[in-house]
N, C-alpha and C positions, 0 to 999 in steps of 0.2 A: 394414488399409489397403492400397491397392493398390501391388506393386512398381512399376506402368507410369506410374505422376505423373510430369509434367513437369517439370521443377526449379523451383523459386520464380520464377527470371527469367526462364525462358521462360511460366511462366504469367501476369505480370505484363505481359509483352511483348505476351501472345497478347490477354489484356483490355484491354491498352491505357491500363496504372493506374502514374499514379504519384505518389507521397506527397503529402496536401495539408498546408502546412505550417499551417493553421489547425485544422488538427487535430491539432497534435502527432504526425505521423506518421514515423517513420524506422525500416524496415524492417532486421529481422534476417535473411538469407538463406544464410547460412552453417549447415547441418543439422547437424553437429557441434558447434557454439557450443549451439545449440537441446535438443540431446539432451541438453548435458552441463547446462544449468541445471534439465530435467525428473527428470534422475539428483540434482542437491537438493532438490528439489521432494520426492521420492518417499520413501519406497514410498508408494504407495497403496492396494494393498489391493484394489483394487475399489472404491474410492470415486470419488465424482462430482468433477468437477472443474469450477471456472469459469474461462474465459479471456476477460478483458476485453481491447476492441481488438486481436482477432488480427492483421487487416487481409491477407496473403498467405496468412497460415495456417503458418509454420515451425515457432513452437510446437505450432499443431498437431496437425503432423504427429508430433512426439516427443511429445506426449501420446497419439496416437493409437496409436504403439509402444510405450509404455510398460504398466504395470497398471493406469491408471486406467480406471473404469469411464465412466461415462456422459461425456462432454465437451460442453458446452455454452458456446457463443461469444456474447457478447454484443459485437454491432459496430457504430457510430454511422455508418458510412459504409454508405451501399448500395449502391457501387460493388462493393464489395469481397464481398458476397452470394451472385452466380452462382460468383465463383470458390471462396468456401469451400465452397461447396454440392458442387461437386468432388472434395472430400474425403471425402464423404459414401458408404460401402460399401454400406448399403444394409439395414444392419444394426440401427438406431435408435440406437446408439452416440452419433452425433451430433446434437445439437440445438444452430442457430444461430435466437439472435434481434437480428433488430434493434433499435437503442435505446439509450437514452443511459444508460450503467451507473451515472452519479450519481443516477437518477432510479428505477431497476427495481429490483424488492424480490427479492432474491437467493433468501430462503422459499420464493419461488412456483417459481423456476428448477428443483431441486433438492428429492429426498427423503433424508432422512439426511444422517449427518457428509460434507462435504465441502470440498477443497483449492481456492484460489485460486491462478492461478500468471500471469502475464503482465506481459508486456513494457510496462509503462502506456503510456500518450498525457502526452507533457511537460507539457505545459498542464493536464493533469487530475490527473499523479498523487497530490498531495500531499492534494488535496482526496479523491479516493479513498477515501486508505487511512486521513484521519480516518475518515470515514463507516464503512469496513469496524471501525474500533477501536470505535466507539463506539455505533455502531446495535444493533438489535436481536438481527440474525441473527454469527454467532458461527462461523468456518470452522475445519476444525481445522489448518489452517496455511496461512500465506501468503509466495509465494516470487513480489518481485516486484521487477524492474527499476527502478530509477528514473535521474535525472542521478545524479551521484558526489557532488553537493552537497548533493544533498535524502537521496541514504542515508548520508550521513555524518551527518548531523543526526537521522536516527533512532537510530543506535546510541550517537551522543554523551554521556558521561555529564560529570558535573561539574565546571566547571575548565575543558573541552575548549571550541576557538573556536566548534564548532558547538553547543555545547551549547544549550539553549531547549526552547520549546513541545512543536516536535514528539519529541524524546527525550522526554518526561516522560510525554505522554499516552501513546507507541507503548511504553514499558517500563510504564507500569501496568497494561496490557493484557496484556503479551509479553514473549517474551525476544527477544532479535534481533540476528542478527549479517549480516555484511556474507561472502558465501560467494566469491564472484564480482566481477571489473571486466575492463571492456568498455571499449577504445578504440574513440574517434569511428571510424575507421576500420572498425570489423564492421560498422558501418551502412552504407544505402541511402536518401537521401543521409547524408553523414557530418552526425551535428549537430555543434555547437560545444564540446560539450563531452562530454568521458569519461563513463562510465555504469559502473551498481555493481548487482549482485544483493542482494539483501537476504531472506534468510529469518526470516520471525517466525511464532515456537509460541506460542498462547494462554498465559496460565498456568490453572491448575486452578481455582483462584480467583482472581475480578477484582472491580475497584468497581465498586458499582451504578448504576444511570444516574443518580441525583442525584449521587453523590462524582465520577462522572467529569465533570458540568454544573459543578459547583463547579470542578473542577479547571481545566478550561479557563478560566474565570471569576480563577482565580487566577494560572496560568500567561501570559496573556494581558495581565493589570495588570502582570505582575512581569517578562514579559521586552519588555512594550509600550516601556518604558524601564528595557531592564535595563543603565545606567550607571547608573543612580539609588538610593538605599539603597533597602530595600523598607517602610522606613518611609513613603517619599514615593512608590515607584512602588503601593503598596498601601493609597494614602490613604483611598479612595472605598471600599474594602471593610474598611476599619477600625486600617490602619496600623500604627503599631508595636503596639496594644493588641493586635489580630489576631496580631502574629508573636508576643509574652509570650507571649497563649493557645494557640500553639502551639509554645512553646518555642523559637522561633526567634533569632537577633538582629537586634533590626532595623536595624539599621546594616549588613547584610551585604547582599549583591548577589544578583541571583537566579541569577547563574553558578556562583553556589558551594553552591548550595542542593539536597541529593540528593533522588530520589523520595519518602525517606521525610519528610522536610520539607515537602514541596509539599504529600501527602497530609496530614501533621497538620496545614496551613493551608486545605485543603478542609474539615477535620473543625471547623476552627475557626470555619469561616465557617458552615457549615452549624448549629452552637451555635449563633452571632450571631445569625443570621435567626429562627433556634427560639423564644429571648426577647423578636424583636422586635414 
């Protein structure tokens, strides 16, 4: 990549861009904030990397100095387009597509293992990074921003206020922790609220797409009203007989219920339906 790049806000300045808030858009501009979350992200190895909603491109540009191989941007604004294209050596390194990355089959982006790393869009990320846990394609790690709200809730485990949904399916999947926080203030404009890095490694072995449809399916009843015993929040998929069959008690809340529980009430439901 070239030493002679403009700095992020003169090239923002120069295109005449700036954040639209219906896009979840609040730029990182600070290249040192940028490098040090691509130094989590990494190594890479030479692996391809995907970055969704670059939007100025800070990321990357630290991907672009980093080891990763191929970098490919996937970005819903096409504002933002001529200026990543800027970035571009000249080298085939980079490939930007346009396009909405809830929608684009990441397979097709990319050959071989590779890394997911970016700053999400607010409004999109949560839905995101279900899709990347539970779809098809399978990266070999993912190093991504969220609010501080929504990465607390991933690494959440049992007991914790954030505990719920998203902790259950993002750990049956992964391991994950919380590497990185970002006050509102790194941002352009600042959002409302603090932000958190979150790195998660596949594990070696995951559930298969019916255990993890089940799971959702259970985690969904059980914390749809998780004040409620999961005898009554889990009536409609079999209630307390459901929780016996899996060992569970069903007088107990689903705040307090580990992965490994969730999972034997997926296995359980999955029996259910087997007989029905």
């Amino acid at each position: 990549m070239s030493d002679n790049l403009p700095t992020l806000r003169e090239s923002l300045e120069a295109h005449g861009l700036l954040a639209k808030k219906s896009f979840g858009q609040h730029f990182l501009l600070d290249l040192n904030v940028t490098r040090k979350i691509v130094r989590y992200a990494g190594p890479f190895e030479g692996r391809a990397v995907i970055e969704v909603g670059p939007g100025p491109g800070g990321l990357t540009r630290a991907l672009l100095e980093a080891d990763a191989g191929p970098v490919v941007l996937v970005e819903k604004d096409p504002r933002f387009i001529p200026l990543l294209s800027e970035l571009d050596d000249g080298s085939g390194r980079l490939k930007i597509v346009e396009g909405d990355a809830l929608k684009v089959k990441e397979a097709d982006l990319v050959e071989g293992p590779a890394h997911l790393v970016s700053n999400l869009p607010y409004n999109v990320g949560t839905a995101l990074l279900i899709k990347w846990l539970t779809g098809p394609w399978t990266p070999c790690a993912l190093t991504l921003m969220f609010q501080k709200e929504v990465a607390e809730r991933v690494v959440a485990g049992p007991g914790d206020e954030a505990y719920g949904r998203l902790a259950v399916i993002s750990q049956a999947v992964c391991t994950a922790r919380i590497v990185m926080h970002l006050p509102a203030a790194a941002f352009t404009p600042p959002p409302k609220v603090a932000s958190a890095v979150v790195h998660l490694v596949p594990h070696a072995e995951r559930p298969d797409a019916g255990t993890l449809k089940r799971l959702e399916r259970v985690t969904a009843a059980a914390f749809g009203q998780r004040r409620k015993m999961l005898r009554s929040s889990l009536k409609q998929l079999g209630g307390a007989t459901l929780c016996d069959e899996a060992g569970i008690e069903p007088d107990a809340r689903a705040e307090v219920i580990d992965l490994a529980g969730f999972l034997r009430l997926a296995d359980a439901l999955e029996a259910r339906e087997a007989k029905a």
